[in-house]
N, C-alpha and C positions, 0 to 999 in steps of 0.2 A: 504494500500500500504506500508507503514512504517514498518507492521510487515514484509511484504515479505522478502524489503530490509535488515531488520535486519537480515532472513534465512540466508541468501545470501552468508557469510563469514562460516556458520556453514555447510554447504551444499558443500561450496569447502573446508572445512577439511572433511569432511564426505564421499568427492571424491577420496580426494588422502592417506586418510588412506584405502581405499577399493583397490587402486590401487598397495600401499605398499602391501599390504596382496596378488595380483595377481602374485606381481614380486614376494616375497617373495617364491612360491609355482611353477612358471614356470620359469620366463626369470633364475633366481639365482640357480635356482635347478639343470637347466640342464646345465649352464656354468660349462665348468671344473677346474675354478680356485673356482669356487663356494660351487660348488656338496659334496666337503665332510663338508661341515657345516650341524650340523643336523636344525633343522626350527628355533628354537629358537635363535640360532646364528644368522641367514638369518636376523630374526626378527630383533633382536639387529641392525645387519649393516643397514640395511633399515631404521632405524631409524633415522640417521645420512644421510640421502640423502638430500637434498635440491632441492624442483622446480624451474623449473627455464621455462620461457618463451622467446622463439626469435620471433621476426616479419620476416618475409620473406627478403633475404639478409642478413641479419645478422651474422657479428662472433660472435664466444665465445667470454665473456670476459675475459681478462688474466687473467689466475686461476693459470697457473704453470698446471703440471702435475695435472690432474682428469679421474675420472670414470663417465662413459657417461650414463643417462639406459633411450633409448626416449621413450616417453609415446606414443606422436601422430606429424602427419609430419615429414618429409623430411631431413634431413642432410647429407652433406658432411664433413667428418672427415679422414683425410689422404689420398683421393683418395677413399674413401670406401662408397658407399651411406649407409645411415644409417636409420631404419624406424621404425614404433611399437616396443617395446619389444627386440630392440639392443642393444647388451652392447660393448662398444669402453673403450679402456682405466685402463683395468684389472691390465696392467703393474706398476700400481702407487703402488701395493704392493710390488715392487722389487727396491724399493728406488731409486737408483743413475739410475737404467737403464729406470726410467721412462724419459719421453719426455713429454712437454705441449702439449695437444690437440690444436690442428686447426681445426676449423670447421667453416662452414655457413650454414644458415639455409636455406631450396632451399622452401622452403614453411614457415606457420607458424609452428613454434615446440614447442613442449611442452616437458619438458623431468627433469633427475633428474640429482644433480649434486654430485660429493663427492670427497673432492679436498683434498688438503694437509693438513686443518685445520680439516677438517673432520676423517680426518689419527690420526691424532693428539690425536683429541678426543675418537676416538673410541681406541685407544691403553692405553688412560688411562684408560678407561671403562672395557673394555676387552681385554687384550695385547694376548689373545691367538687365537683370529681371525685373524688378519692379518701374526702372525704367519702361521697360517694352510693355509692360501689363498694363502702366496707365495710360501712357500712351494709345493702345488698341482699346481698352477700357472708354475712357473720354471718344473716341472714334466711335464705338457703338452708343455712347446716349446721345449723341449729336445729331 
C-alpha cells in the first residue's frame, strides 16, 4: 500500500504535464491572442500556469488580474459560464486594461492559473511572448 501512496504525487504530475501538452496543442493554439506563438513558445507559457482547485461555491482568490485555462467543472467569470478547455482573462497581456477576474466555482473546478507574478516571470524568461500575445490580443478586439 505505501508504494501506491508514494505513486500518488508522481501520477498527479504525470497528469497535469499531459494536460499542459493538451492545452498547449488545442485550447492555446486556436485562441487568437495565442495562435501566433509557434508550440515551443505555447510550451514555455504553459509552463508558468499554476493548478489550482475550487470546491463548489467558491471564488477566486484575489490574484489581481489573471489568465483562467479550466481543466474540469463549472465557473462563472464575469457573467460568462466557463467549462473544459476555456480560456477567460487573455487581457492580463494589455497591462493597465487588465481587470481582476471574479469568478465562482458553480461545481468542483479544476483549472490553471497565470497571474501577474507569472507575467513577471515569464517576461524575464522570454520578454518576446507576451510581447507577440498583446500585440495579436489588441489585433482581435479591434
Amino acid at each position: 500500500m505505501e508504494e501506491v501512496e508514494a505513486l500518488v504525487p508522481e501520477l498527479h504530475r504525470a497528469m497535469l504535464d499531459a494536460y499542459r501538452e493538451r492545452l498547449v496543442d488545442q485550447s492555446l493554439a486556436r485562441h487568437p491572442a495565442f495562435a501566433a506563438l509557434n508550440r515551443e513558445q505555447r510550451q514555455l507559457l504553459v509552463s508558468f500556469f499554476r493548478p489550482l482547485e475550487l470546491p463548489a461555491g467558491q471564488g477566486l482568490p484575489e490574484t489581481g488580474p489573471s489568465l483562467l485555462v479550466i481543466r474540469s467543472g463549472q465557473l462563472r467569470a464575469g457573467g460568462r459560464l466557463l467549462g473544459e478547455g476555456d480560456i477567460n482573462g487573455a487581457e492580463i497581456f494589455l497591462g493597465s486594461q487588465a481587470q481582476p477576474v471574479q469568478a465562482r466555482a458553480l461545481s468542483a473546478v479544476s483549472l490553471f492559473l497565470f497571474g501577474t507574478e507569472e507575467l513577471e516571470k515569464l517576461r524575464e524568461a522570454a520578454p518576446a511572448i507576451p510581447v507577440l500575445v498583446a500585440h495579436h490580443l489588441a489585433q482581435s478586439l479591434s
